[in-house]
MOPAC internal coordinates of N, CA, C and O (Angstrom, degrees):
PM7 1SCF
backbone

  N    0.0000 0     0.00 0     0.00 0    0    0    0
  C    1.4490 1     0.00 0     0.00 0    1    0    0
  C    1.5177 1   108.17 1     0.00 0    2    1    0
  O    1.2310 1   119.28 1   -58.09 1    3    2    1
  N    1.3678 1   118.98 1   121.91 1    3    2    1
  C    1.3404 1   126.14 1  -173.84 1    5    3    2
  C    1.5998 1   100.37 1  -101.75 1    6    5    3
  O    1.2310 1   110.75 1   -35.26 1    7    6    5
  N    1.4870 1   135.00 1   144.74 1    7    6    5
  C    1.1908 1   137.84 1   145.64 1    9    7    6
  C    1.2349 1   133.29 1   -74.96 1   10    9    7
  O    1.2310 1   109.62 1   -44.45 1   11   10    9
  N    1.1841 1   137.08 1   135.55 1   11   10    9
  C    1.7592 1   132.58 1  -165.72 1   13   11   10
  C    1.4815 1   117.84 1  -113.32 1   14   13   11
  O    1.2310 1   118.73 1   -64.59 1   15   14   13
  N    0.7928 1   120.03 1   115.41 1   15   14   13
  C    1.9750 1   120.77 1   178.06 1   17   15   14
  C    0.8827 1   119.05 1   -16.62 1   18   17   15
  O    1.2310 1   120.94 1   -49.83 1   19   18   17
  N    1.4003 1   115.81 1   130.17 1   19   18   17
  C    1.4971 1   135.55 1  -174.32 1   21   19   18
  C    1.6466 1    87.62 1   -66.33 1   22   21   19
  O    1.2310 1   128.52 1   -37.94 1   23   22   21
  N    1.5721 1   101.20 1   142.06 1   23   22   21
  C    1.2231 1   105.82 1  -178.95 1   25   23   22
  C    1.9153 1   108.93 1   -81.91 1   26   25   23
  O    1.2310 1   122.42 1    -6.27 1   27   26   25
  N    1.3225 1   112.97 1   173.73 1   27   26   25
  C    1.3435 1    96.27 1   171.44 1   29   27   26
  C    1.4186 1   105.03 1    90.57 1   30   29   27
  O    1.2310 1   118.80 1   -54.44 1   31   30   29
  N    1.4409 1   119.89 1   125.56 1   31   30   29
  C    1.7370 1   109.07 1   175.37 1   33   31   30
  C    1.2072 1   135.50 1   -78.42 1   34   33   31
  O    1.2310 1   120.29 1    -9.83 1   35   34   33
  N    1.0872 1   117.05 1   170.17 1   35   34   33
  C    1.8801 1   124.47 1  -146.25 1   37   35   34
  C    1.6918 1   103.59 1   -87.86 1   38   37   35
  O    1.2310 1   125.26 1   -55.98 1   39   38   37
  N    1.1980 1   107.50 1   124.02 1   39   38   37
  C    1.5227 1   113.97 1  -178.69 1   41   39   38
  C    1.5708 1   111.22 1    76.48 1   42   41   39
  O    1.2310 1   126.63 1  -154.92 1   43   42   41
  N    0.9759 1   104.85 1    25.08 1   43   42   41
  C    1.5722 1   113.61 1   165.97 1   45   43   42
  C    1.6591 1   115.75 1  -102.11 1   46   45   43
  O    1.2310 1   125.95 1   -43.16 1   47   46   45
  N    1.6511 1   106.17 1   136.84 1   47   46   45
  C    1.4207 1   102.24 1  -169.40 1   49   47   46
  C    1.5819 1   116.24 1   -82.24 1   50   49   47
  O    1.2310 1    92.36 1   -82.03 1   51   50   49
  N    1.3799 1   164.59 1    97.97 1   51   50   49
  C    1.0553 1   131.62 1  -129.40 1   53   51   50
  C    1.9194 1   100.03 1  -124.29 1   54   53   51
  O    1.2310 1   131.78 1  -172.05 1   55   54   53
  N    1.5458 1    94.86 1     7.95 1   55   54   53
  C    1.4717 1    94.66 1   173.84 1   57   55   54
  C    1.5974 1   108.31 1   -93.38 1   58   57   55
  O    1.2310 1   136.82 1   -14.55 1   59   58   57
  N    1.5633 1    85.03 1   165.45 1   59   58   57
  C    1.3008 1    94.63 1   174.99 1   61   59   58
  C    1.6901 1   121.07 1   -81.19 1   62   61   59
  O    1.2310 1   121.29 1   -50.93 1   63   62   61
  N    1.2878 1   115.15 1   129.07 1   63   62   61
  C    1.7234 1   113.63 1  -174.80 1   65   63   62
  C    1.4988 1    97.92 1   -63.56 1   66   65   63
  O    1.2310 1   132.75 1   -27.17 1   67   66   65
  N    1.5069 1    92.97 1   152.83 1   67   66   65
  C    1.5538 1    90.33 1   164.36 1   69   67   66
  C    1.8109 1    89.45 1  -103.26 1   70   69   67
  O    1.2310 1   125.44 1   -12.41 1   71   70   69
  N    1.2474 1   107.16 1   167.59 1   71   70   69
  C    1.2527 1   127.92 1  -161.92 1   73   71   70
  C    2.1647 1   124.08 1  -125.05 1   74   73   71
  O    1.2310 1   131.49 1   -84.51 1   75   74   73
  N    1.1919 1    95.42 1    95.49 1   75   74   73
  C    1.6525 1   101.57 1   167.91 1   77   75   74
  C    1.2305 1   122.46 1   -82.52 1   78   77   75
  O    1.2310 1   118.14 1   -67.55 1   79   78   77
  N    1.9146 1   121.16 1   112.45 1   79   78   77
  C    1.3172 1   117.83 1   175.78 1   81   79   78
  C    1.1646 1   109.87 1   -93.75 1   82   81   79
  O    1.2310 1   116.22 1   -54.18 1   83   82   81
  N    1.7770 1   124.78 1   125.82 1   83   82   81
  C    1.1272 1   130.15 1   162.22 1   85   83   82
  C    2.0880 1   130.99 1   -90.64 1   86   85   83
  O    1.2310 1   119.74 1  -105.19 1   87   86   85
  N    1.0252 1   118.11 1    74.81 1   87   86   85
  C    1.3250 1   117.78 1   169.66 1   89   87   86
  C    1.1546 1   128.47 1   -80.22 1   90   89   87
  O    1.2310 1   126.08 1   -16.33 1   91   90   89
  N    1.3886 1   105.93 1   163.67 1   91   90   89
  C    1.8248 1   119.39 1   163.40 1   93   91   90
  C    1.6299 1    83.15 1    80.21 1   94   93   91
  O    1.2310 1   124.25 1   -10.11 1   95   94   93
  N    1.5240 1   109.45 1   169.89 1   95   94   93
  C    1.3114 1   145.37 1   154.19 1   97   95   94
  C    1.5085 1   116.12 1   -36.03 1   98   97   95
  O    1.2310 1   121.66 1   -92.59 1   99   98   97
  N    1.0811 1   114.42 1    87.41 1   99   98   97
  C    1.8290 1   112.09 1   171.14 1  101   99   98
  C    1.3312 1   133.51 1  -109.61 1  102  101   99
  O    1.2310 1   140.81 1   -62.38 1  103  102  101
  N    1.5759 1    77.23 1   117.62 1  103  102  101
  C    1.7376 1   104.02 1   179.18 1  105  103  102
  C    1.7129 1   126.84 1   -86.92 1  106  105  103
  O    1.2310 1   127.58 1   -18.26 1  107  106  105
  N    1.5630 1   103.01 1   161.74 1  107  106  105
  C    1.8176 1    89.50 1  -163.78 1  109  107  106
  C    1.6017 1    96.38 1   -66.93 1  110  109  107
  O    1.2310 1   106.94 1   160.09 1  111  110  109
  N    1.2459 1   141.91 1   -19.91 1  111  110  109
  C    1.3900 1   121.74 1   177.41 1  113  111  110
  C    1.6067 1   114.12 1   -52.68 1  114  113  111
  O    1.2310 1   123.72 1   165.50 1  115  114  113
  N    1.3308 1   110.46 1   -14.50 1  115  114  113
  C    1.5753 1   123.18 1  -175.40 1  117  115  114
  C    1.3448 1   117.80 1   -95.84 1  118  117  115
  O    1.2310 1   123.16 1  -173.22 1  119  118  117
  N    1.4333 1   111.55 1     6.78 1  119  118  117
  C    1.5366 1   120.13 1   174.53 1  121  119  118
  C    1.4214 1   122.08 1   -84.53 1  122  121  119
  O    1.2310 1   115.13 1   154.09 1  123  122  121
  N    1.1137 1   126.84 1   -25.91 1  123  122  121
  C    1.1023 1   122.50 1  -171.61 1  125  123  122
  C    2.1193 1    97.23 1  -109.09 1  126  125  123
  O    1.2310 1   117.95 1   170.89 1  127  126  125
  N    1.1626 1   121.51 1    -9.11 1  127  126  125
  C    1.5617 1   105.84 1   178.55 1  129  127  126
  C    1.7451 1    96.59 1   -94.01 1  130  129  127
  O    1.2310 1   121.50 1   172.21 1  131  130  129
  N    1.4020 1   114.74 1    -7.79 1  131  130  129
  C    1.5465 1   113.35 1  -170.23 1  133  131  130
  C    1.9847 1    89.32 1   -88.01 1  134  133  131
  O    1.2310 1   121.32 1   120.20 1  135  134  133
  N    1.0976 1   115.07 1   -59.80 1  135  134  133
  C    1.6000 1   106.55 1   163.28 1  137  135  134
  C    1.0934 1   124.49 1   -56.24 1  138  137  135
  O    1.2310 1   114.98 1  -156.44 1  139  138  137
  N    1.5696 1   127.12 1    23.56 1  139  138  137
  C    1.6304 1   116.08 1   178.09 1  141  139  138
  C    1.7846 1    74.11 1  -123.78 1  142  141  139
  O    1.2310 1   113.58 1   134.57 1  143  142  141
  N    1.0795 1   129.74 1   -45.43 1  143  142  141
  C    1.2917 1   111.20 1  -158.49 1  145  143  142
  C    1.6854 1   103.82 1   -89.29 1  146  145  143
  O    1.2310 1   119.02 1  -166.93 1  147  146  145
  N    0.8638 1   119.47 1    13.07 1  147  146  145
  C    1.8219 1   127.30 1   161.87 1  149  147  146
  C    1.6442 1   105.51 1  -100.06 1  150  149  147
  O    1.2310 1   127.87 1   152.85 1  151  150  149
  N    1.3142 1   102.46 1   -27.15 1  151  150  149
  C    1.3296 1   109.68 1   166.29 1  153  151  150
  C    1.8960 1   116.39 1   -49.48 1  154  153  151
  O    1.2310 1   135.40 1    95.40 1  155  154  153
  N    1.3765 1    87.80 1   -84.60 1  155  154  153
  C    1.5663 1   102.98 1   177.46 1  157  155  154
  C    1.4585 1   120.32 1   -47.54 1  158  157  155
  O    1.2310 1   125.99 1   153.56 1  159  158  157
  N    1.4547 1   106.09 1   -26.44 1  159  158  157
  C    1.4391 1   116.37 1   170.45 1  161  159  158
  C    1.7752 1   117.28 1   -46.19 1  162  161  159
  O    1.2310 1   135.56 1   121.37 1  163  162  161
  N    1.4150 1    87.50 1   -58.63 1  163  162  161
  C    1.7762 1   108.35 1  -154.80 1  165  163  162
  C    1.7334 1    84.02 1   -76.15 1  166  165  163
  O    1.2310 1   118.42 1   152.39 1  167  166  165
  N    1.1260 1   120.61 1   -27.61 1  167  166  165
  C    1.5915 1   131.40 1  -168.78 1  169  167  166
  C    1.6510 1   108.66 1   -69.53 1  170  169  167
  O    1.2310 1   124.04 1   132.67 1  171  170  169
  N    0.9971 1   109.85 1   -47.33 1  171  170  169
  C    1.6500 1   141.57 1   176.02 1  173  171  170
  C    1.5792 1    91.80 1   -49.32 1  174  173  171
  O    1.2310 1   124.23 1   115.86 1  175  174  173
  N    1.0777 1   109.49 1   -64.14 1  175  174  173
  C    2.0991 1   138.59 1  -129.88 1  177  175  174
  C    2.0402 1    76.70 1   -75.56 1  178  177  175
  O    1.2310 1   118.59 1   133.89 1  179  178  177
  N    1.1275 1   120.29 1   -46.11 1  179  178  177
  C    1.3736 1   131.59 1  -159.95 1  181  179  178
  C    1.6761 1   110.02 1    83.74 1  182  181  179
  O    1.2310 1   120.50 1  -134.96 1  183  182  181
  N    1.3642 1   116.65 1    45.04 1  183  182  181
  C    1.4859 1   119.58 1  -168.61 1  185  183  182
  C    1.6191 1   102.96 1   -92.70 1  186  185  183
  O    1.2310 1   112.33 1  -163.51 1  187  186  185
  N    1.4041 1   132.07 1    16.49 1  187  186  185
  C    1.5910 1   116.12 1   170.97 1  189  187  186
  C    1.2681 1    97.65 1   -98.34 1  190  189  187
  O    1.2310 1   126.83 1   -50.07 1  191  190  189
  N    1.4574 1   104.46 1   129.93 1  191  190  189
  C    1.3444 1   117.07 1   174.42 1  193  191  190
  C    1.8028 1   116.57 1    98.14 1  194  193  191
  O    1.2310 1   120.27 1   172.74 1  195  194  193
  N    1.5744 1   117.09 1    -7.26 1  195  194  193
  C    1.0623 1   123.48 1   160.09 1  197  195  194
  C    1.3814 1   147.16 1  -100.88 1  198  197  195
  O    1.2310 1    95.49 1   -68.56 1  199  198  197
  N    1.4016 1   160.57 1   111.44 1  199  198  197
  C    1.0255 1   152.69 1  -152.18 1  201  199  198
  C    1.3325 1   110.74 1   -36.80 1  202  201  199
  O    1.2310 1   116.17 1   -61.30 1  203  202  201
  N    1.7622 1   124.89 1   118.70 1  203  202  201
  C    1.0783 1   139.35 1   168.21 1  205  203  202
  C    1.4708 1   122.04 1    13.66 1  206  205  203
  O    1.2310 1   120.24 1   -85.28 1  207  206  205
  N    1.2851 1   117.15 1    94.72 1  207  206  205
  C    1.8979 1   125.07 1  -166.69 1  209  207  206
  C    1.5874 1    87.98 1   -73.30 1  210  209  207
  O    1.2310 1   120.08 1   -43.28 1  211  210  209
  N    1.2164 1   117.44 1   136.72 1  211  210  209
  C    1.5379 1   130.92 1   163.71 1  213  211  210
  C    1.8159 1    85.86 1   -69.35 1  214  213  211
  O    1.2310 1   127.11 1   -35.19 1  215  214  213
  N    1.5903 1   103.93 1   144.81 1  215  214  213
  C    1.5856 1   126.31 1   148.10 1  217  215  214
  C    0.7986 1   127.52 1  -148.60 1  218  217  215
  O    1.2310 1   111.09 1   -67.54 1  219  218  217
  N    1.9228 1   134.37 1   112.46 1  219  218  217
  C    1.3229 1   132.80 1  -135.01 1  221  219  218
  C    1.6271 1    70.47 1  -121.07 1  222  221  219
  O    1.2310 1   134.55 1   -51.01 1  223  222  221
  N    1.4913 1    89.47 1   128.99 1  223  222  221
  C    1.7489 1   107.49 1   167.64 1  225  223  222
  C    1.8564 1   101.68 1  -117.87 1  226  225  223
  O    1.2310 1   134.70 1   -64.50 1  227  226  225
  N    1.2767 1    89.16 1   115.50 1  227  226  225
  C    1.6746 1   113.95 1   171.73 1  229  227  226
  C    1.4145 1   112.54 1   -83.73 1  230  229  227
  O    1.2310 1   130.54 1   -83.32 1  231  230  229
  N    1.2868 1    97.27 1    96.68 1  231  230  229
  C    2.1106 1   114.20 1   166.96 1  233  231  230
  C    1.2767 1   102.88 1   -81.13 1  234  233  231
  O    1.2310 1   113.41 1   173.19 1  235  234  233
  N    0.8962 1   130.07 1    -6.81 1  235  234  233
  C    1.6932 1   112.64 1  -177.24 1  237  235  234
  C    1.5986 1   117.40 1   -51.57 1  238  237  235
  O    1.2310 1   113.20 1   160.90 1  239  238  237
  N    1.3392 1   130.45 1   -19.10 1  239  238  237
  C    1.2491 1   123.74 1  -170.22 1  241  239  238
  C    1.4546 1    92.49 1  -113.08 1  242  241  239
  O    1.2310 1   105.61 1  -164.11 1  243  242  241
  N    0.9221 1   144.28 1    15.89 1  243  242  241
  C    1.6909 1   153.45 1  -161.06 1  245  243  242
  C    1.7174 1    68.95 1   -80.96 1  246  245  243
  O    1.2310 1   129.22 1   -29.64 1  247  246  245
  N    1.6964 1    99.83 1   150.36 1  247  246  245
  C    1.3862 1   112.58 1   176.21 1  249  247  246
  C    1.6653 1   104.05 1  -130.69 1  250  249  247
  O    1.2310 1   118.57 1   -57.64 1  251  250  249
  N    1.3140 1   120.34 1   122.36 1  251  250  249
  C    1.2383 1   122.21 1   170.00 1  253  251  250
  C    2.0643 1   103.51 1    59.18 1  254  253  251
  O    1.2310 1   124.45 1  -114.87 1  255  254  253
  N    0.9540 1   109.06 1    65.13 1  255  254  253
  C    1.7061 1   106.43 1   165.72 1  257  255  254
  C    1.5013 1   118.36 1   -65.74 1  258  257  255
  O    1.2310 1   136.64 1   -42.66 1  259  258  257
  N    1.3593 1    85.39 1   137.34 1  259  258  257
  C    2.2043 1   114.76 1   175.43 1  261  259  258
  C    0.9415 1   100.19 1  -143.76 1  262  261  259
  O    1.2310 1   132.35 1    -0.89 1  263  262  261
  N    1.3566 1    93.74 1   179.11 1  263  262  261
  C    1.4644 1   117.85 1  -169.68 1  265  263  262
  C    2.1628 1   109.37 1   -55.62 1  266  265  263
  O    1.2310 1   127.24 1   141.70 1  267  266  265
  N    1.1782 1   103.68 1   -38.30 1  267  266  265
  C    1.6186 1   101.54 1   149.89 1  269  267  266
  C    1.4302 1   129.92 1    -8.89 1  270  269  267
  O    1.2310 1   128.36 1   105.40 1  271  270  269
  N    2.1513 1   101.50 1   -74.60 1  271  270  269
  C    1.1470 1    97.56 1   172.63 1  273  271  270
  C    1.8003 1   134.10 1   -97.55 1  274  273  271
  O    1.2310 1   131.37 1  -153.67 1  275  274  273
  N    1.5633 1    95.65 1    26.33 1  275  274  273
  C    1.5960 1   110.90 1   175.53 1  277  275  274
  C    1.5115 1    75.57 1   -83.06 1  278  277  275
  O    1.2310 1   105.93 1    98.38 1  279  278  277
  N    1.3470 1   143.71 1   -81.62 1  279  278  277
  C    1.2278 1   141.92 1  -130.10 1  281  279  278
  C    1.8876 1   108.61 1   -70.70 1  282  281  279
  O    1.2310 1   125.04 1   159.26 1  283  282  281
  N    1.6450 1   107.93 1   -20.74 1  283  282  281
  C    1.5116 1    96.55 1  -176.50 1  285  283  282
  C    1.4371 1    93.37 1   -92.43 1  286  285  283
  O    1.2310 1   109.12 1   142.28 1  287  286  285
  N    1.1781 1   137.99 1   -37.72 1  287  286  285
  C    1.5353 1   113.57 1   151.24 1  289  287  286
  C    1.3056 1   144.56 1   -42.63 1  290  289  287
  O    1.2310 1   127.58 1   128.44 1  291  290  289
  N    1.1061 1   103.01 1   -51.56 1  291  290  289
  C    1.9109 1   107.03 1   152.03 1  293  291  290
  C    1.5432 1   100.94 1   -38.13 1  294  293  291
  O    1.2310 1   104.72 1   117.92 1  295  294  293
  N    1.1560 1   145.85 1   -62.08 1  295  294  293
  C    1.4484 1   156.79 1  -161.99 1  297  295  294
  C    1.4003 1   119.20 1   -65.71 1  298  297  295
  O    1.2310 1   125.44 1   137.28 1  299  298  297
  N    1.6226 1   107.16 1   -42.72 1  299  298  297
  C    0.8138 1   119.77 1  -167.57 1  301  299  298
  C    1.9001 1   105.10 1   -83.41 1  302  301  299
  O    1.2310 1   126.42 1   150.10 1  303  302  301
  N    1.1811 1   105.27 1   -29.90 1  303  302  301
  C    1.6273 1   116.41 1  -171.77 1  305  303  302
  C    1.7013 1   101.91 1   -74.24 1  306  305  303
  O    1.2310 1   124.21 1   137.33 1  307  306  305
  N    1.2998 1   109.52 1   -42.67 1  307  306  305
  C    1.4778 1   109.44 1   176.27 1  309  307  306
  C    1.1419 1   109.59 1   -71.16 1  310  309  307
  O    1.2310 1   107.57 1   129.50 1  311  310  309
  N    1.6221 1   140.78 1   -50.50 1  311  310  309
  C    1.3078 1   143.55 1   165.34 1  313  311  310
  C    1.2868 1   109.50 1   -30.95 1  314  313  311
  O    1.2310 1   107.57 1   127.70 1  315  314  313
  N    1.4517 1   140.79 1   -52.30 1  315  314  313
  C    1.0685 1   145.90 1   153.92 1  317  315  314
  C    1.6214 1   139.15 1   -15.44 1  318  317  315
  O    1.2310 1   140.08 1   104.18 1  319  318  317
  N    1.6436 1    78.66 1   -75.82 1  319  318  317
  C    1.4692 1    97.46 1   155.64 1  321  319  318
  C    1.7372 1   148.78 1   -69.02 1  322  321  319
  O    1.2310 1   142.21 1   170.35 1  323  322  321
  N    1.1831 1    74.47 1    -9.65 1  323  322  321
  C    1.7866 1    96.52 1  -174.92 1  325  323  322
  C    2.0473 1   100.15 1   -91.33 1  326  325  323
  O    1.2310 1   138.40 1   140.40 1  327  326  325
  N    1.2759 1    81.93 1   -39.60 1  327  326  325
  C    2.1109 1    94.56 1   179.01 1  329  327  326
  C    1.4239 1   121.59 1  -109.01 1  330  329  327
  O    1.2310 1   123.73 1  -117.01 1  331  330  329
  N    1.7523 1   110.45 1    62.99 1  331  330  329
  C    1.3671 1   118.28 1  -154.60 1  333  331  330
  C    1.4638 1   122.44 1     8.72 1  334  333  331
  O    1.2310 1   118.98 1  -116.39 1  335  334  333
  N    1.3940 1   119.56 1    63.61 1  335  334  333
  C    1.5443 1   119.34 1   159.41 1  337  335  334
  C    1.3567 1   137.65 1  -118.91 1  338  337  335
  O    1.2310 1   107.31 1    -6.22 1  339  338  337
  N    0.9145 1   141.26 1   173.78 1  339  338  337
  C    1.8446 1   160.13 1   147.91 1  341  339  338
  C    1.0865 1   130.60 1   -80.17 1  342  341  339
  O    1.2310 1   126.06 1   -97.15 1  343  342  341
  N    1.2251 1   105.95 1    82.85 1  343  342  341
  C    1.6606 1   100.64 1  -178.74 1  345  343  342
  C    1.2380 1   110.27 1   -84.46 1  346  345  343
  O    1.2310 1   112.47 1   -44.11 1  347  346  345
  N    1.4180 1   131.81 1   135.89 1  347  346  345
  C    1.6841 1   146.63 1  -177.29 1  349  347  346
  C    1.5134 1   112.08 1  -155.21 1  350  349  347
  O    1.2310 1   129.84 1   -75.18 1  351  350  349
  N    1.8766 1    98.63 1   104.82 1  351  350  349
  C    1.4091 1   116.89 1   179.96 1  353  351  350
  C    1.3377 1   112.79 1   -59.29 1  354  353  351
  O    1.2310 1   110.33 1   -36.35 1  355  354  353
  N    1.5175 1   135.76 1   143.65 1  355  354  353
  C    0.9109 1   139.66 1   155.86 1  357  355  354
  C    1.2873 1   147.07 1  -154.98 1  358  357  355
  O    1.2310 1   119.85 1   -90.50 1  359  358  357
  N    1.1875 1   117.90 1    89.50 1  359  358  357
  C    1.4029 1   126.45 1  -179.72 1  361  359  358
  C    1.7145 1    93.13 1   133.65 1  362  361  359
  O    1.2310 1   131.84 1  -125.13 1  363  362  361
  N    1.1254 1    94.75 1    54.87 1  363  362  361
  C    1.8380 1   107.73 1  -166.02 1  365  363  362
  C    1.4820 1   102.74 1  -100.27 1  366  365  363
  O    1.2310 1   110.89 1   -57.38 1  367  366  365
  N    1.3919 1   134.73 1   122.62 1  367  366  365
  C    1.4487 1   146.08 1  -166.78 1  369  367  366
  C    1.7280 1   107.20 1   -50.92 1  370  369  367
  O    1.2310 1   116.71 1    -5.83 1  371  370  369
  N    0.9329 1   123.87 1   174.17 1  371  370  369
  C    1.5540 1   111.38 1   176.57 1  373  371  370
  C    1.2892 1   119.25 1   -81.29 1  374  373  371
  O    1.2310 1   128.55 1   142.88 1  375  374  373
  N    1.6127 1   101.13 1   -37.12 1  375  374  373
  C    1.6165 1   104.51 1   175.72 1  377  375  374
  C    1.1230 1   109.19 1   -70.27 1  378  377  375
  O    1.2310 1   111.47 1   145.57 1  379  378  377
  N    1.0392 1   133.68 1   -34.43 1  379  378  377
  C    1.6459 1   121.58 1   169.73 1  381  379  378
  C    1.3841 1   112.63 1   -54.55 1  382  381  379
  O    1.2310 1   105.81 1   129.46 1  383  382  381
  N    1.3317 1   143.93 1   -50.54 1  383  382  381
  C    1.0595 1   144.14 1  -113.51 1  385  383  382
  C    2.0428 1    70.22 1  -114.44 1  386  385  383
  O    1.2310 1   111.63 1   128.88 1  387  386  385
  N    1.5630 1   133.37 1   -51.12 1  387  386  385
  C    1.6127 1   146.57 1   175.20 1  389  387  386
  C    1.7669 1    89.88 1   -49.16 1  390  389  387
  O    1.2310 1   117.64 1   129.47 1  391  390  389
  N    1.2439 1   122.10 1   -50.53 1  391  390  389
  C    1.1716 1   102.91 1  -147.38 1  393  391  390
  C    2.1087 1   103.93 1   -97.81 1  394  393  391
  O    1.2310 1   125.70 1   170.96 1  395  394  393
  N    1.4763 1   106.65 1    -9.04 1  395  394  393
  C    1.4775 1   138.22 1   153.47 1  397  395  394
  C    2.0195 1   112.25 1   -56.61 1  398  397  395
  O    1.2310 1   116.64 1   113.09 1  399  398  397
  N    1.2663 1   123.99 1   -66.91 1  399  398  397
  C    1.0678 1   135.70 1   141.85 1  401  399  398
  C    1.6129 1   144.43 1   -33.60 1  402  401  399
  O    1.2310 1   127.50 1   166.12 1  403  402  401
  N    1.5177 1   103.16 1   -13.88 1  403  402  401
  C    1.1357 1   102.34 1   168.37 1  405  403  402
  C    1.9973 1   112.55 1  -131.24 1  406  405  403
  O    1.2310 1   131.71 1  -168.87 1  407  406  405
  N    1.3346 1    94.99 1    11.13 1  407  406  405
  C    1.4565 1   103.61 1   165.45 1  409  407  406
  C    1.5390 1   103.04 1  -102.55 1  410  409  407
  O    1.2310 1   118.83 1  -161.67 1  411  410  409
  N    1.2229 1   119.83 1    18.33 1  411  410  409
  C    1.4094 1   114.76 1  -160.30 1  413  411  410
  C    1.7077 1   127.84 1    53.72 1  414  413  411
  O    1.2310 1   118.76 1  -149.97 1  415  414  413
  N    0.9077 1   119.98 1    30.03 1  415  414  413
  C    1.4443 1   118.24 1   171.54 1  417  415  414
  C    1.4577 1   101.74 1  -132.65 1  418  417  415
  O    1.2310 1   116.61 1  -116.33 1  419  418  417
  N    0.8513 1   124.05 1    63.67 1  419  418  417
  C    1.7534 1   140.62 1   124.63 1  421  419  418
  C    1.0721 1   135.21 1   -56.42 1  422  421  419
  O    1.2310 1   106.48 1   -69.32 1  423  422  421
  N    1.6788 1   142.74 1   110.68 1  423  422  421
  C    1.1770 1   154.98 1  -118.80 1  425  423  422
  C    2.0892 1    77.13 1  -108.14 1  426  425  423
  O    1.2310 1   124.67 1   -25.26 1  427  426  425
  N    1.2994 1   108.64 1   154.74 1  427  426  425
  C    1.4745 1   119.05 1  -154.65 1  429  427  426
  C    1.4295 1    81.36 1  -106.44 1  430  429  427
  O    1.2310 1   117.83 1   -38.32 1  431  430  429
  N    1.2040 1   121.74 1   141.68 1  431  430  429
  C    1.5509 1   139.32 1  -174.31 1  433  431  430
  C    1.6923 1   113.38 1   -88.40 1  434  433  431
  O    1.2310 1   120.10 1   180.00 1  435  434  433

């Protein structure tokens, strides 16, 4: 009995992300309820114990980024990782993404 290739191409994600929206102005008091609700997310998703859950966190409504939202990303990436997930920024302002890049946590191209 021979097995035949998974159809569909190789290293392609084919689930659907679940999805964290980040808006408004974020402050570090907002670091730890933004990791409870990525929490419950990945918790929800049934991701302990499964290969790395994609979670596309939407900055687009992020208002005015600082060092604030370097740190709920920092938070948010470990939260992730700690509760079988994937965190993948997207639609992240530039200064975030300049001021992400020079703390060293720049998403790998």
């Amino acid at each position: 009995m021979s097995s035949g290739r998974r159809a569909g191409l190789p290293d392609v994600d084919v689930t659907d992300p679940l999805v964290l929206v980040v808006t408004g102005p974020v402050g570090r008091a907002d670091v730890p309820r933004l990791c409870e609700e990525l929490r419950l997310l990945l918790r929800g998703a049934g991701a302990a114990g499964r290969a790395a859950v994609p979670v596309d966190c939407d900055m687009g409504g992020l208002v005015r980024p600082g060092l604030a939202a370097v740190e709920a990303v920092a938070g948010l990436r470990l939260t992730a990782l700690r509760h079988g997930g994937r965190l993948r920024l997207r639609n992240a302002p530039p200064e975030l993404t300049e001021l992400l890049s020079l703390a060293g946590l720049a998403e790998p191209r």
